[in-house]
N, C-alpha and C positions, 0 to 999 in steps of 0.2 A: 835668643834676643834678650838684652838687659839695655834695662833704662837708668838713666843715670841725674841724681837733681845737684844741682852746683848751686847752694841757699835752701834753706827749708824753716821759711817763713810761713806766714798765712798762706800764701796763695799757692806754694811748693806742697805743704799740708793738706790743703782742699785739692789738690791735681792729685796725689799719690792717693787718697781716700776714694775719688773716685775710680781711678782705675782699679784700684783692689775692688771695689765696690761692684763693678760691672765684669772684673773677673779678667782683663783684658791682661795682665799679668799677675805672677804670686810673688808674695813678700820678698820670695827667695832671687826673683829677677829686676827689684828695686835698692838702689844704694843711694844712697845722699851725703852731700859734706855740707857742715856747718863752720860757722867763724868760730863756737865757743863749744866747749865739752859739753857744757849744760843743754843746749838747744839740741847738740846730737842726741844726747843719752835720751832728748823728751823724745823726740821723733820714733827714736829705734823702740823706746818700750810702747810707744801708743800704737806704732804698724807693723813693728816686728822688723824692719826693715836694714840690712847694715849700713853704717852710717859713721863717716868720718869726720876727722877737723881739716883732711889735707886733700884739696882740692883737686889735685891730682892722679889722687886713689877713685876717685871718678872716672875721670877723662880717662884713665887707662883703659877699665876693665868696660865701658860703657857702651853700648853701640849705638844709644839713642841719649844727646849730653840737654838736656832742660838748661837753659841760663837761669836761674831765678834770682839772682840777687841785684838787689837795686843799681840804679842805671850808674850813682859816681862809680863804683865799683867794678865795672865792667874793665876799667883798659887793667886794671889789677890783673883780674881772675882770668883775663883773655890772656893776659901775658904768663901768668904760669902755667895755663892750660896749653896754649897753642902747638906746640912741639909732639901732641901725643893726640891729638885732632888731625886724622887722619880722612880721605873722601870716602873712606867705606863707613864712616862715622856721619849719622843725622846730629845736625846740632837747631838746636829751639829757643827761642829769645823770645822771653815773657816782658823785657824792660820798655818802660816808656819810653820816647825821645831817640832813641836809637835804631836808624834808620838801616835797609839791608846793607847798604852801600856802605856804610860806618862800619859796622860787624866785620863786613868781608876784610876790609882795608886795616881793621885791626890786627884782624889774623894773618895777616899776609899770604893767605893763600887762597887755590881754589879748596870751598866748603861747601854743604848741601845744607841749607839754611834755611830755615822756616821762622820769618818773624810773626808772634801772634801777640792778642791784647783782650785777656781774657779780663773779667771784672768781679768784684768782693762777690758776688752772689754765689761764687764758685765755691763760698764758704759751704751753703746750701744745697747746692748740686742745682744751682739754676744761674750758674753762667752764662754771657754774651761773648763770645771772642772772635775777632778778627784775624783770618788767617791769611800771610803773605808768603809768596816762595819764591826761591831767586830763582838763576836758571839752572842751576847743575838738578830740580826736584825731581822725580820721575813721581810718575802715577802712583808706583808702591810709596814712596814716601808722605805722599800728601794722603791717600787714605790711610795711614797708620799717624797721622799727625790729625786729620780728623776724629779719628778713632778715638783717640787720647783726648781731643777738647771737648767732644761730646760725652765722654763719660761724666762730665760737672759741671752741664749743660748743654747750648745750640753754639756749636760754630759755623761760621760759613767763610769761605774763600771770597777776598777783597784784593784788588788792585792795589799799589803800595798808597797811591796816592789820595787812595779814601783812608789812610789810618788814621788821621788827624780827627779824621769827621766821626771816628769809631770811637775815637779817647770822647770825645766831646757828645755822644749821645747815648755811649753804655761806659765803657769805659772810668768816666767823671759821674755817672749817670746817678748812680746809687744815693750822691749826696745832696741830690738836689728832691729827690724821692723821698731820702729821710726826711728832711727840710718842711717836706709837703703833708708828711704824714703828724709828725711832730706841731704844725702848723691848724692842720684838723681837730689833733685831741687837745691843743690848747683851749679851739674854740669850743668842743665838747664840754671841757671840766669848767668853761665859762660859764655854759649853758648848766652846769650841774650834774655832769656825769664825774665818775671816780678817776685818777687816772689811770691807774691797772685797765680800765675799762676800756677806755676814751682810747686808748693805745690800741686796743686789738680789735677796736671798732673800725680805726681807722686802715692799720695796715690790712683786714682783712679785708678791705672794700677796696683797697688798690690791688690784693692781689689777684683778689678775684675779677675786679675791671679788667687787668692785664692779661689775666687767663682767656676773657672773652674777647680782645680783640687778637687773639691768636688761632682761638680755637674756632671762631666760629669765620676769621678771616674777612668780616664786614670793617664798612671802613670807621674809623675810630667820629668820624663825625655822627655818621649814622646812629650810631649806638649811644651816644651823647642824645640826639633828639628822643630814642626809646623813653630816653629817661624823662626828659622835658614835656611834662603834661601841661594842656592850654593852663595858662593863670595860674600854674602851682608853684607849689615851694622852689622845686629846681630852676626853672627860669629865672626865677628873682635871685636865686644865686650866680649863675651864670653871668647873667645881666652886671651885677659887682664886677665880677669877675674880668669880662670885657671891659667895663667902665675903668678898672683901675689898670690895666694892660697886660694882662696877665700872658697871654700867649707874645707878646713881642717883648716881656723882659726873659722869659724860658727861649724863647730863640736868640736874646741876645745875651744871654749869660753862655747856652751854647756854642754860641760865635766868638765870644772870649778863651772861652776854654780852645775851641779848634787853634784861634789866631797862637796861645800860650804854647801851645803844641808845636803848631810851625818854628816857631822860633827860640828853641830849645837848645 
């Protein structure tokens, strides 16, 4: 079995690190192409990995083809690719906006196609991705497509038509997180902490909020009141928090992102 990455960007990088990382293949059954000599050569010395500029030398030798490159670029690389995308070939689409039904009609033919929508966390090995499958999937394909998203985080199998909703709650998700965290340690270094400080004060209380509403699987309201002691500090934050809308401008920045998504 060889896997094959068409882009090797950030998110091509955090996919191939994970899988070597959890062992699910070795260097020697990973190949990548890049647009420029530079981006190959970083790729191949950082993973060991062979690594071309000709998109093609992929799609040949490949039996499992990753789309990674951003979405203007898809009718490009589909059209050079297509002719050597064969059905015993799985093919993966990491792009935004690009729906199964798009991809298939690109290709012109029948393919075995897995759309997913994994997010920058994957830098970390703590990705979200959304996994869709046309119909040619079998069972072997979707657990070895599993297998591959879980390596650089949690995937789980979605219906095509929750994708929108997946861009707009992990997917976009990251940026609105930074936004919140960056938003904390300002008020910190207001109050007089450093910002070096103020910074890992704050991402480390969201990560660890996020680890407890996973691990312990109580509902996220609940764990909000743990915090909330009668007449204490947290209430009176809260209370701002409510007072200025805080959860229906996060649902409705989310419902912009989904609406953007739809109509792509």
């Amino acid at each position: 079995m060889r896997i094959g990455f068409i882009g090797l960007g950030n998110m091509a990088g955090a996919m191939i690190g994970g899988i070597l990382g959890k062992g699910l293949y070795t260097k020697e059954q990973i190949a990548g192409s890049a647009k420029t000599e530079e981006t190959a050569a970083k790729i191949k010395e950082k993973y060991g990995i062979d690594t071309y500029t000709d998109n093609t030398q992929v799609a040949k030798q490949a039996d499992v083809i990753v789309l990674a490159v951003k979405p203007i670029f898809f009718s490009e690389v589909i059209a050079e690719i297509k002719d050597y995308v064969t059905n015993d070939k799985l093919v993966i689409s990491i792009a935004a906006g690009k729906s199964i039904a798009w991809i298939e009609e690109a290709f012109a033919k029948d393919i075995r196609l897995v759309r997913c929508m994994p997010n920058t966390p994957a830098l970390v090995g703590e990705a979200c991705t959304g996994v869709c499958l046309n119909s040619n999937i079998s069972k072997e394909d979707e657990t070895l497509t599993l297998a591959i998203m879980n390596s650089f985080g949690k995937a789980s199998v979605i219906p095509e038509r929750l994708m929108d909703a997946v861009i707009g709650v992990s997917g976009s998700s990251p940026a609105y997180v930074f936004m919140f965290i960056e938003a904390m340690a300002d008020a910190a270094v207001q109050a007089g902490m450093p910002r070096k400080q103020a910074y890992e004060f704050a991402a480390q209380s969201v990560l660890g909020s996020a680890k407890m509403v996973l691990e312990t699987g109580m509902h996220p309201g609940a764990l909000k009141d743990m915090v909330c002691s009668p007449a204490g500090t947290t209430i009176e934050a809260v209370k701002v928090l409510e007072q200025e809308g805080f959860r229906g401008t996060v649902m409705s920045a989310i419902e912009a992102c989904v609406n953007k998504s739809k109509n792509m």
